[in-house]
C-alpha positions as CSV (number, residue, x, y, z in Angstrom):
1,X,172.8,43.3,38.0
2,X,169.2,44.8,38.8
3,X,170.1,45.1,42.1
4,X,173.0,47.4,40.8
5,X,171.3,49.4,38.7
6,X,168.7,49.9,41.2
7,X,171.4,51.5,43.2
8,X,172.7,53.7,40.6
9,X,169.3,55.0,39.4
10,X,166.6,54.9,42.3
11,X,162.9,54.4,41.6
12,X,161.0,57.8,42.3
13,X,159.7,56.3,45.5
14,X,163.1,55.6,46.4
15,X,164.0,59.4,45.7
16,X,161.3,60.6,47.7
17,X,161.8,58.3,50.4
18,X,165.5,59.5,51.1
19,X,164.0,63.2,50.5
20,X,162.3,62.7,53.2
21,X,164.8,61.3,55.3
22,X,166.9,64.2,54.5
23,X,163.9,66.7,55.6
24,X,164.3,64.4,59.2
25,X,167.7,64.6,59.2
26,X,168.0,68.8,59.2
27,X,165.7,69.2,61.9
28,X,162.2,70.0,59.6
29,X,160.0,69.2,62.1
30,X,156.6,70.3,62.1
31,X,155.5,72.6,64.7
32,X,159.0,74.5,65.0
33,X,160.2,77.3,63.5
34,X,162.5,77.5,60.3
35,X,164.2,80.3,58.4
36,X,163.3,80.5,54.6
37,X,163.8,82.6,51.3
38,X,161.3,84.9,49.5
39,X,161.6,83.7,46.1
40,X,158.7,85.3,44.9
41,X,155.6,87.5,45.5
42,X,152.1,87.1,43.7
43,X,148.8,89.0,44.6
44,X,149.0,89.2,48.5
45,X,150.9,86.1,48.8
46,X,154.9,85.8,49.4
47,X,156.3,82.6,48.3
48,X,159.0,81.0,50.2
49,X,161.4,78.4,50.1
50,X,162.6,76.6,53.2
51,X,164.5,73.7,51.5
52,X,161.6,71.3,50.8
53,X,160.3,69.4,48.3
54,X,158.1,72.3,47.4
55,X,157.8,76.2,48.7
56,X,155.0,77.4,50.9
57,X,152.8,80.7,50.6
58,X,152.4,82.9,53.5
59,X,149.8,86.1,53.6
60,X,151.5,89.5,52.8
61,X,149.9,91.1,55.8
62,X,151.5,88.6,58.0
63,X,155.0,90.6,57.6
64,X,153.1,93.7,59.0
65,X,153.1,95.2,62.0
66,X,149.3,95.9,63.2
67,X,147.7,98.5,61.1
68,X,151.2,98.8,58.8
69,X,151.5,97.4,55.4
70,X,154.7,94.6,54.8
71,X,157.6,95.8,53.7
72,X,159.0,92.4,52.1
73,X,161.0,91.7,48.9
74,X,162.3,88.9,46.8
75,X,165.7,87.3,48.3
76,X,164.7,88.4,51.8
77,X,165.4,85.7,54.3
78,X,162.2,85.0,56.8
79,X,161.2,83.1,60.1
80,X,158.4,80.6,59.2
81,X,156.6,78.2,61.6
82,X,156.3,74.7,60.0
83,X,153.0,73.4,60.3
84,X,152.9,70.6,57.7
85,X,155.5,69.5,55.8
86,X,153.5,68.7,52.8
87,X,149.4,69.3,52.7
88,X,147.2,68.0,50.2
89,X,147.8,70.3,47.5
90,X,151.7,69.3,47.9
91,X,152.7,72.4,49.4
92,X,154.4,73.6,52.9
93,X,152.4,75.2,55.4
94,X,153.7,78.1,56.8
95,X,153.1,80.7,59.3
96,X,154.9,83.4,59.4
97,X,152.2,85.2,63.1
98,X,153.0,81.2,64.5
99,X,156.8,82.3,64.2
100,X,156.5,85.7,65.6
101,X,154.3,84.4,68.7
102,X,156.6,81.7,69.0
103,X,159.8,84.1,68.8
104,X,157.6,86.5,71.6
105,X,156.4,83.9,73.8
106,X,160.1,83.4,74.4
107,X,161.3,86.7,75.1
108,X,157.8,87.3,77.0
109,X,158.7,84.5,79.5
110,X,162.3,85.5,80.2
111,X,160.8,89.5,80.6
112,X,158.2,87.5,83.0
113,X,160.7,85.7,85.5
114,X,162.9,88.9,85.2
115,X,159.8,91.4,85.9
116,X,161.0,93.3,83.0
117,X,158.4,95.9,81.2
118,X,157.8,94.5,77.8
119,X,156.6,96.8,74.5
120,X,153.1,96.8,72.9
121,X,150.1,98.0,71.4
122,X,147.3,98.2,72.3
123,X,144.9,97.2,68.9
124,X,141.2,96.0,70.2
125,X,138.2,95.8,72.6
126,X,136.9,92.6,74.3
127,X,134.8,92.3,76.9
128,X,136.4,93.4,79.9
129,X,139.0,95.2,78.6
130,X,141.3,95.5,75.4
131,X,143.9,93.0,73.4
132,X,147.2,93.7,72.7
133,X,150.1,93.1,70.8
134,X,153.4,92.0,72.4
135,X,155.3,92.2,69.0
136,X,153.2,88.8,67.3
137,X,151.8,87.5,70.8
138,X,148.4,88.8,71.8
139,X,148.1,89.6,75.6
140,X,144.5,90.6,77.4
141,X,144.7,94.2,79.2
142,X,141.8,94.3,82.3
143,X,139.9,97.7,82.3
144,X,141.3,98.0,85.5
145,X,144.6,98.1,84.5
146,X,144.8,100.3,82.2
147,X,145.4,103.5,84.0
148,X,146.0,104.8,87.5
149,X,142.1,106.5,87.0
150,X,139.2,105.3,85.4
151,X,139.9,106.3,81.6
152,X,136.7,107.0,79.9
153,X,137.9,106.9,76.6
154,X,140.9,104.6,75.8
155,X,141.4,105.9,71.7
156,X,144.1,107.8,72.1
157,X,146.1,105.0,73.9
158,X,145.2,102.4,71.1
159,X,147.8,101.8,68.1
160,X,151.2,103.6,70.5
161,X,153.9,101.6,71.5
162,X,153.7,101.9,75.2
163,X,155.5,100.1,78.0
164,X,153.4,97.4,80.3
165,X,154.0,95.0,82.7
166,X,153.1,90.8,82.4
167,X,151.2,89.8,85.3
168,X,150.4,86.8,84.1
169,X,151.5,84.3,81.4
170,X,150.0,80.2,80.2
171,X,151.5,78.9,77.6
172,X,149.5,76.0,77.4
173,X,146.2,78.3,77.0
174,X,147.9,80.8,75.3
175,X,147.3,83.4,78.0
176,X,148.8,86.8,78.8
177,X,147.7,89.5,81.1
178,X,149.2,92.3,80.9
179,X,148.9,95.9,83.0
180,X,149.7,99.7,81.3
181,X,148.3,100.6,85.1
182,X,151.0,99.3,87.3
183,X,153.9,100.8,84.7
184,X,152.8,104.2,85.5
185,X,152.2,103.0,89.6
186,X,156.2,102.3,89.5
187,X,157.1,105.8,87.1
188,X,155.2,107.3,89.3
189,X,156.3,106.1,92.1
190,X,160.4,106.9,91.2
191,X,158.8,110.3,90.3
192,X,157.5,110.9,93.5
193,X,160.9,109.4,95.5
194,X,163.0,112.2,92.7
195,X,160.3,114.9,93.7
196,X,160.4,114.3,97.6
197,X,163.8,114.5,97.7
198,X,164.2,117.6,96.0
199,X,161.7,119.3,98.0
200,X,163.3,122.2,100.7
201,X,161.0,123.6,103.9
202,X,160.6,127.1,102.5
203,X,160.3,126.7,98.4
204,X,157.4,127.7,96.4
205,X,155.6,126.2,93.8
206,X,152.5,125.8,91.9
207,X,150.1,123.2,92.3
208,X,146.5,122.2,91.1
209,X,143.8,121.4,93.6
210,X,143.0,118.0,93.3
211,X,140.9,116.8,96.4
212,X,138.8,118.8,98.9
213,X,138.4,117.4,102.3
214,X,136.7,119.0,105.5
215,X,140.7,119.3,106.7
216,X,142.0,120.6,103.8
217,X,143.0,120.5,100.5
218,X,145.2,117.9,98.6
219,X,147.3,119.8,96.1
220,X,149.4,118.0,92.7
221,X,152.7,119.7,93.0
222,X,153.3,117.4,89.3
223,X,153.6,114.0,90.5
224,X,153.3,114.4,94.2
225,X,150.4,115.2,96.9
226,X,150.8,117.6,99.2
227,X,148.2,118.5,102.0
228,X,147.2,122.3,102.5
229,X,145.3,122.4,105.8
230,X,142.2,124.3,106.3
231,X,144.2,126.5,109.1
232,X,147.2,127.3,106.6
233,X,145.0,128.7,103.3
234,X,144.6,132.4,105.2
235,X,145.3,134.2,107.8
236,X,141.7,134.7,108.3
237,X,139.4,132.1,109.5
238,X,138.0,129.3,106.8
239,X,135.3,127.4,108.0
240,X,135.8,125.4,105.0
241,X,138.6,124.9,101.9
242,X,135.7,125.5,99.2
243,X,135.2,129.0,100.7
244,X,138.1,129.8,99.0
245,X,139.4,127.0,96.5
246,X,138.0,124.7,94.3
247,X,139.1,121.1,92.5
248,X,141.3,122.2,89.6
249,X,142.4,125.6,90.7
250,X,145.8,126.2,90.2
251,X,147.4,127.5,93.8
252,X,151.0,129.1,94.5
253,X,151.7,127.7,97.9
254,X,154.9,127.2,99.8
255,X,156.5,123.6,101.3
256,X,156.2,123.9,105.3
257,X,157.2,120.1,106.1
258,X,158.1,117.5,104.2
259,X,158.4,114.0,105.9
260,X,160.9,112.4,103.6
261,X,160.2,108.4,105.2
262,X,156.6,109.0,104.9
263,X,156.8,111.5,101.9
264,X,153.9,113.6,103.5
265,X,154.4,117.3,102.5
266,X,152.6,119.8,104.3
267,X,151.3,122.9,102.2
268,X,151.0,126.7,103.3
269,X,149.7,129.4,101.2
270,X,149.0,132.1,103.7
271,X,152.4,132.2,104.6
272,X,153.0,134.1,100.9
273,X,151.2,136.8,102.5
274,X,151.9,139.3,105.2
275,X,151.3,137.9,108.8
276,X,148.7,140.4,110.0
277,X,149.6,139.4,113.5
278,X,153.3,141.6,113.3
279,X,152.8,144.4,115.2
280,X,149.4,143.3,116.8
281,X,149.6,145.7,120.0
282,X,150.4,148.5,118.3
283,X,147.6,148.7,116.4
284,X,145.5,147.5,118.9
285,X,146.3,148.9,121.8
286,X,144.4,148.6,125.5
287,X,141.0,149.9,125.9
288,X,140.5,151.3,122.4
289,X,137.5,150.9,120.6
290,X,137.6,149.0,117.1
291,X,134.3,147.8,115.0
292,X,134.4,144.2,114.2
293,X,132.3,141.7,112.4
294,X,131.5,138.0,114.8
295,X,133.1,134.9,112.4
296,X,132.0,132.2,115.3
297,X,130.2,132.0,118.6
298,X,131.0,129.3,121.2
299,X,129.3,128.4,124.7
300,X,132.3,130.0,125.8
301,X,131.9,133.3,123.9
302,X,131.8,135.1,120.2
303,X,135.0,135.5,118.0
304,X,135.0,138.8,116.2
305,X,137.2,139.0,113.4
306,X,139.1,142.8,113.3
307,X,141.0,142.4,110.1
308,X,141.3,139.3,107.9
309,X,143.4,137.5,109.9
310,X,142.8,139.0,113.2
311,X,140.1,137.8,115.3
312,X,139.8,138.4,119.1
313,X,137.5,136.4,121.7
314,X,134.2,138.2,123.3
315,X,134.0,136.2,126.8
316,X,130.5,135.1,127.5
317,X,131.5,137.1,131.0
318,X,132.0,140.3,128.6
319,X,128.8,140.8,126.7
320,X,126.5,142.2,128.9
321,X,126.3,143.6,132.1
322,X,122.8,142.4,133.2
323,X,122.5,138.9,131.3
324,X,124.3,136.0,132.9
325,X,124.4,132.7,132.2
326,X,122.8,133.4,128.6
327,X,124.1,131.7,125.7
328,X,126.6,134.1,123.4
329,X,124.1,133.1,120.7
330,X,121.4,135.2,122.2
331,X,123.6,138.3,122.8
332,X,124.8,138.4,118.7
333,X,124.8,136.6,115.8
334,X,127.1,135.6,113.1
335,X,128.1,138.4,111.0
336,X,126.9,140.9,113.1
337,X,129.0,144.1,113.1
338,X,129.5,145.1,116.9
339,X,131.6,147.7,118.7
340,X,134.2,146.1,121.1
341,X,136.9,147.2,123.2
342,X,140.6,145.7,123.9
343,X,141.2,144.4,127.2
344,X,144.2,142.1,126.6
345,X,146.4,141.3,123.6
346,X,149.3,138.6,123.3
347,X,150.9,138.6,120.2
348,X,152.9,135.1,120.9
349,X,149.9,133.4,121.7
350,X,148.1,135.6,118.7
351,X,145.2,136.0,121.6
352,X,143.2,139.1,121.6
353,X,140.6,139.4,124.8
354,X,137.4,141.9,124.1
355,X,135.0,142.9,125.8
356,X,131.6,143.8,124.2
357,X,129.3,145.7,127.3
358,X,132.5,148.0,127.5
359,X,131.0,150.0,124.8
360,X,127.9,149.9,126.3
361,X,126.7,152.4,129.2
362,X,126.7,150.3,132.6
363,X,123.1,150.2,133.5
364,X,124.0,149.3,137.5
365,X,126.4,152.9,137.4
366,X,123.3,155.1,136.4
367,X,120.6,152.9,138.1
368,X,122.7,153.8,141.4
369,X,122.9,157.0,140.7
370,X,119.6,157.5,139.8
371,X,117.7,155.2,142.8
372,X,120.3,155.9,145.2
373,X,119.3,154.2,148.9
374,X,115.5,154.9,150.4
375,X,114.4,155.2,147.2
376,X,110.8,154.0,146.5
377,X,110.9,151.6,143.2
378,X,108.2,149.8,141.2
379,X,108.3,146.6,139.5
380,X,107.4,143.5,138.2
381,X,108.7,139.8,140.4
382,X,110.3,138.0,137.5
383,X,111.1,135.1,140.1
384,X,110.8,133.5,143.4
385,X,113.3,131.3,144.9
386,X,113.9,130.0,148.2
387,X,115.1,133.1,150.0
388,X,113.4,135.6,148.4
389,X,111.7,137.6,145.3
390,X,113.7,138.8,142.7
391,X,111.9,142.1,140.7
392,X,112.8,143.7,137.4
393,X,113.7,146.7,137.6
394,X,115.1,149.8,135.0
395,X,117.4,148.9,132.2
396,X,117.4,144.9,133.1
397,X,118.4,145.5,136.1
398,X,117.2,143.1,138.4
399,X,116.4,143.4,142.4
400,X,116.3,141.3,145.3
401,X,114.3,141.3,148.5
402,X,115.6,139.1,150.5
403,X,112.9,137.2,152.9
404,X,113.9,138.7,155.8
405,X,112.6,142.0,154.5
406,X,109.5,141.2,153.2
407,X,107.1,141.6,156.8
408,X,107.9,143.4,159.9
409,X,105.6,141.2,161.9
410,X,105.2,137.5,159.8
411,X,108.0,135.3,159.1
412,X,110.0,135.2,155.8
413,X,108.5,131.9,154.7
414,X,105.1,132.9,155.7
415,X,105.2,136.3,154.2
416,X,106.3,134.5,150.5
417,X,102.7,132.9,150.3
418,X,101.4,136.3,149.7
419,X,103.5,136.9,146.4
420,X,103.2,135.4,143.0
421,X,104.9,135.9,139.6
422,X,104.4,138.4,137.4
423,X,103.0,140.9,140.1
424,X,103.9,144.4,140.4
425,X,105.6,145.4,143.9
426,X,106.8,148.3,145.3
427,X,110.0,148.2,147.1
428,X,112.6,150.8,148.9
429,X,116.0,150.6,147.8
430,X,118.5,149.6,150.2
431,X,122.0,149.1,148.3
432,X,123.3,149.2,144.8
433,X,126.3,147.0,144.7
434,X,127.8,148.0,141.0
C-alpha cells in the first residue's frame, strides 16, 4: 500500500529527480544553445524562461548591437547559451553574447570555406591592429590590412558596417583574422577590369598625378593607373616631369594605348595641343636666319629649341669655322640665345639641321682676301708636330709651315731644333685653302 501511494504522490526528491530527467530528455544540455521567453525585465536585467526549473537573468546590453542600446520587451522569444543548468543560487546561467558567437562562428565558417565577405565593425585598438565585430564573434584586424595605404587615422572607419574578408579562423582558440585591405584589393581590382575595358585610344579624361618618376608620371584616371611619359607631357622638351607637374595635380590627358591583357594604359597630354611640327618647312625654310635659345648640348652637338616644341640640332661640325675637335660645351651653353641658320628640315623625321658659324663672318674668306699669296705674316707657333710648325694667325686662323719650307740649305728635321713654342715667326703666305 506504501508502495502505491508512493506512486501516486512522489516524494519532492522523486519530483525533482524526474524534472531532471525531463530537462535530459529535451535536449537541455549545457554548453548549447536554447530559445527562451522574456517574462520580465528589472533594472538592467531581462529575465527569461527557457523551460527549467527556474528562469535565468541575462544583462540588457547583451541584446545590443556595439555602441546601441537593446531594444527587448516582455513576451519576446530569445537565443540563450546554457551554461549551467542550475548554479548555486538555484538559477539558469545564461548568455545571450555565448549564443550570438556561437550562431556567428557558424555562419563565419561556412563564409570561410566559401571565401565569402562577411559584415562587421570595426569597435577597438589592440596592439597590432584593431578588434572587430562579426555580428557577436570578435575577429582581430592586422594594421596591415586595413587598407590598400598606410591609414594614419582609422576613426572614421571604426563603428560602420563594412565588408571584410576571413583569412583566418580557430575555433578551438577562438581566433579570427580578418582583412578590410584585401576587400578593397578585389573592388578594386573588378573596378579596374570595368575601367580597362571601357577605355578607347583617343578619349580624354581627367586624372590626378599620383607618382613622379624620372620616366614619367603615373596618373589615377579613378581606379586605374595610367603612365604619362616624360616625352608625351609637351611638345617641347622636359628634362624632367616635375618641370611641369607635381603629385596631386589634376591633368586632362588623352588615352594613346591601352594593353587590355596587361591593362597598361599609356597617357598623352601634349597631344591636346597643336602639333607645332605641321607645317615645319614653311615656316622654316632653307638658309633663313631664326634666334633660338640651346635646351641640350651633346658630344655630338647643341639642340636649340626655336619654338616650344621645335628644336633643331647645331652639328659639332657647324659651330665654328676655326675650332675643331672642341667640345660643343665650349662653343655655348645652356640657355644661351644664339643666331642660327636652316640647312635642312624633315618634317617626318621632325629633324631640323642648323648651322651656327653660318651667321658668323668666315674668317678663312677675309683672311684670303686680305693675306692673299707672298704675303709677309707674323705670328705666334701654337704647336709643333712632326712635319712641321703650326702659327696663329688673324681671327683664329691657324697656319702651317710645312718642314720642307722651313731652310733653304738645312734639312726639315734639322731646321725644327731651331723653333720652340710660343715664339713669334714671320712667315710668307703661300695658299689659302678656304
Amino acid at each position: 500500500m506504501a508502495n502505491t501511494d508512493s506512486a501516486l504522490n512522489p516524494s519532492r526528491e522523486d519530483f525533482a529527480a524526474l524534472l531532471e530527467q525531463s530537462f535530459m530528455d529535451s535536449n537541455m544540455q549545457e554548453g548549447s544553445v536554447i530559445k527562451g521567453t522574456v517574462v520580465g525585465i528589472e533594472n538592467d536585467l531581462a529575465i527569461i524562461d527557457v523551460g527549467l526549473k527556474t528562469e535565468g537573468r541575462v544583462p540588457l546590453k547583451e541584446f545590443g548591437a556595439p555602441g546601441k542600446p537593446a531594444e527587448l520587451g516582455v513576451g519576446d522569444t530569445v537565443e540563450v547559451y546554457l551554461e549551467r543548468i542550475e548554479n548555486a543560487m538555484g538559477e539558469a546561467v545564461l548568455s545571450r553574447e555565448k549564443a550570438k558567437r556561437e550562431e556567428s562562428w557558424i555562419r563565419l565558417e561556412v563564409a570561410f570555406e566559401k571565401q565569402e565577405r562577411v559584415e562587421g565593425q570595426i569597435f577597438g585598438r589592440v596592439k597590432g591592429g584593431f578588434t572587430v565585430d562579426l555580428d557577436g564573434a570578435v575577429a582581430f584586424l592586422p594594421g596591415s590590412q586595413v587598407d590598400i595605404r598606410p591609414v594614419r587615422d582609422v576613426t572614421p572607419l571604426m563603428n560602420i558596417p563594412q565588408p571584410f574578408q576571413i583569412l583566418k579562423m580557430d575555433k578551438r582558440r577562438g581566433n579570427i583574422v580578418v582583412s578590410r585591405r584585401a576587400v578593397l584589393e578585389e573592388t578594386r581590382a573588378e573596378q579596374r577590369q570595368e575601367l580597362v575595358e571601357n577605355l578607347k585610344e583617343g578619349q580624354v579624361l581627367e586624372g590626378v598625378v599620383k607618382n613622379i618618376t624620372d620616366y614619367g608620371a603615373f596618373v589615377d584616371l579613378g581606379g586605374v593607373d595610367g603612365l604619362l611619359h616624360v616625352t608625351d607631357i609637351a611638345w617641347r622638351r622636359v628634362n624632367h616631369p616635375t618641370e611641369v607637374l607635381s603629385i596631386g595635380q589634376t591633368v586632362k590627358v588623352q588615352v594613346i594605348k591601352v594593353n587590355h591583357e596587361t591593362q597598361r594604359i599609356s597617357l598623352g597630354m601634349k597631344q591636346l595641343e597643336a602639333d607645332p611640327w605641321e607645317g615645319v618647312e614653311a615656316k622654316y625654310p632653307l638658309n633663313a636666319r631664326f634666334k633660338g635659345r640651346v635646351t641640350n648640348i651633346t658630344d655630338y652637338g647643341a639642340f636649340v629649341e626655336l619654338e616650344p616644341g621645335v628644336e633643331g640640332l647645331v652639328h659639332v661640325s657647324e659651330m665654328s669655322w676655326t675650332k675643331k675637335n672642341v667640345h660643343p660645351g665650349k662653343i655655348v651653353s645652356t640657355s644661351q640665345e644664339v643666331e642660327v641658320m636652316v640647312l635642312e628640315v624633315d618634317p617626318v623625321k621632325r629633324r631640323i639641321s642648323l648651322g651656327l658659324k653660318h651667321c658668323m663672318d668666315n674668317p678663312w674668306t677675309t683672311f684670303a682676301e686680305r693675306f692673299p699669296p707672298g704675303t709677309i705674316v707674323e705670328g705666334e707657333i701654337k704647336n709643333i708636330t712632326e712635319f712641321g710648325l703650326f702659327i696663329g694667325l688673324d681671327a683664329d686662323v691657324d697656319g702651317m709651315v710645312h718642314m720642307s719650307d722651313l731652310d733653304w740649305n738645312r734639312s726639315g728635321e734639322e731646321a725644327m731644333t731651331d723653333y720652340t713654342k710660343g715664339q713669334v715667326v714671320k712667315a710668307q703666305v703661300l695658299d689659302v685653302d678656304t
